[in-house]
C-alpha positions as CSV (number, residue, x, y, z in Angstrom):
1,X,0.0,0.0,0.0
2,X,1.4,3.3,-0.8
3,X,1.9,5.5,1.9
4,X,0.3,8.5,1.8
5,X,1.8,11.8,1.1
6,X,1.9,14.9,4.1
7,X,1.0,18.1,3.6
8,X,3.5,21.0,3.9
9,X,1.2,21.6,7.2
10,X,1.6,18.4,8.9
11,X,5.5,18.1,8.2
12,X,5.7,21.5,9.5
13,X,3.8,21.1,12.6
14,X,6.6,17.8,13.4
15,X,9.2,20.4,14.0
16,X,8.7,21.6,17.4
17,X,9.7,25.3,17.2
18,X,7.2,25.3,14.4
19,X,4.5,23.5,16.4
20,X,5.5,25.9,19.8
21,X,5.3,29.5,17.7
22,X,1.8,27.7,15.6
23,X,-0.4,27.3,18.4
24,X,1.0,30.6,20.2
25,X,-0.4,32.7,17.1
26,X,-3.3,30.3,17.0
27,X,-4.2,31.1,20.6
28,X,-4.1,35.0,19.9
29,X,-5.8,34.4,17.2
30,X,-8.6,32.7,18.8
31,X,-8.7,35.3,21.7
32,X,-9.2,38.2,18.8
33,X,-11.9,36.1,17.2
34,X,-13.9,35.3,20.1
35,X,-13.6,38.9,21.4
36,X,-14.8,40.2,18.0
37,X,-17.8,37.7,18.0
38,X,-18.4,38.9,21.5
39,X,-18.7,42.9,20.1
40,X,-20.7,41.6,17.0
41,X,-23.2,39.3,19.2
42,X,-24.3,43.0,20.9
43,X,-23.5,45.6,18.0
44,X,-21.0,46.8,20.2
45,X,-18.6,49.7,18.8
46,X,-15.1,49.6,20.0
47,X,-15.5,52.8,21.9
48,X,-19.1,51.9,23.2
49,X,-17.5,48.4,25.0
50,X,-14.1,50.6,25.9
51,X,-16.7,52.8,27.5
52,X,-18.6,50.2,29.0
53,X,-15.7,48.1,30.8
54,X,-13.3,51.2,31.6
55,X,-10.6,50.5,29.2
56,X,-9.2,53.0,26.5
57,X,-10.6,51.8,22.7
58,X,-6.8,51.6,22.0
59,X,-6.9,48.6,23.9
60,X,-10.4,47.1,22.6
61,X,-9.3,47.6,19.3
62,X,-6.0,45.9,19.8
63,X,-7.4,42.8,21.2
64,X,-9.4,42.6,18.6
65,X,-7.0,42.7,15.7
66,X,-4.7,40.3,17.8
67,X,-1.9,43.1,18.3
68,X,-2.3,42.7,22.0
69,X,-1.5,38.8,22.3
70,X,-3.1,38.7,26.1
71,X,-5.6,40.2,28.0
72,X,-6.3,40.5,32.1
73,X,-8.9,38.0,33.3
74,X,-10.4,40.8,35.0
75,X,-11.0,42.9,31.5
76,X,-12.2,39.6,29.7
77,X,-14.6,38.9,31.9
78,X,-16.0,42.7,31.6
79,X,-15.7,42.3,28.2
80,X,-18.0,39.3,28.3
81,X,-20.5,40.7,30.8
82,X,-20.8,44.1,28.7
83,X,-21.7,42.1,25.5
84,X,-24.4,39.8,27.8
85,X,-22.1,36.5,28.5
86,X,-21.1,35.1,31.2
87,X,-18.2,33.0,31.9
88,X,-18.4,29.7,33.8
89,X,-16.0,27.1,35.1
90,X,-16.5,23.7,35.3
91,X,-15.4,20.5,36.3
92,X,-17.5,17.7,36.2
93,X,-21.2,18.7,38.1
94,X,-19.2,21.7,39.7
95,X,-20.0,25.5,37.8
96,X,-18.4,28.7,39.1
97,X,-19.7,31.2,37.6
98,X,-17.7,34.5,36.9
């Protein structure tokens, strides 16, 4: 049987410096997707949630273009509130809510 051929993706993602630097830009990328689904979900404008949660739109706007890789757990969870989500915690049958 022959094998079957890798994509350039898969070989690349064997090289571990590839795989490490991958899924850290994956991760910021997620985290600027979600917030930007969060601001959509509401209408919100970037200086209507900056208003909202305290924080200048210079920082809304770069977390949600990815140009600020991380974001406190305290602003993400005002971020979530202000756009109507909550954020939960669970492990098995237990929920914290945040």
């Amino acid at each position: 049987m022959p094998k079957k051929a890798q994509s350039t993706f898969d070989r690349e993602m064997q090289n571990p410096a590839f795989r490490e630097q991958f899924e850290a830009a994956y991760t910021e990328l997620l985290l600027s997707e979600l917030i930007e689904e969060l601001m959509q979900s509401e209408n919100k404008s970037v200086r209507k949630l900056a208003k909202e949660v305290g924080l200048s739109p210079t920082v809304i706007q770069n977390l949600r273009s990815g140009e600020q890789e991380d974001v406190k757990l305290s602003n993400f969870i005002n971020i979530s509130h202000a756009c109507g989500f909550h954020i939960i915690l669970e492990k098995g049958k237990q929920r914290i809510h945040l």
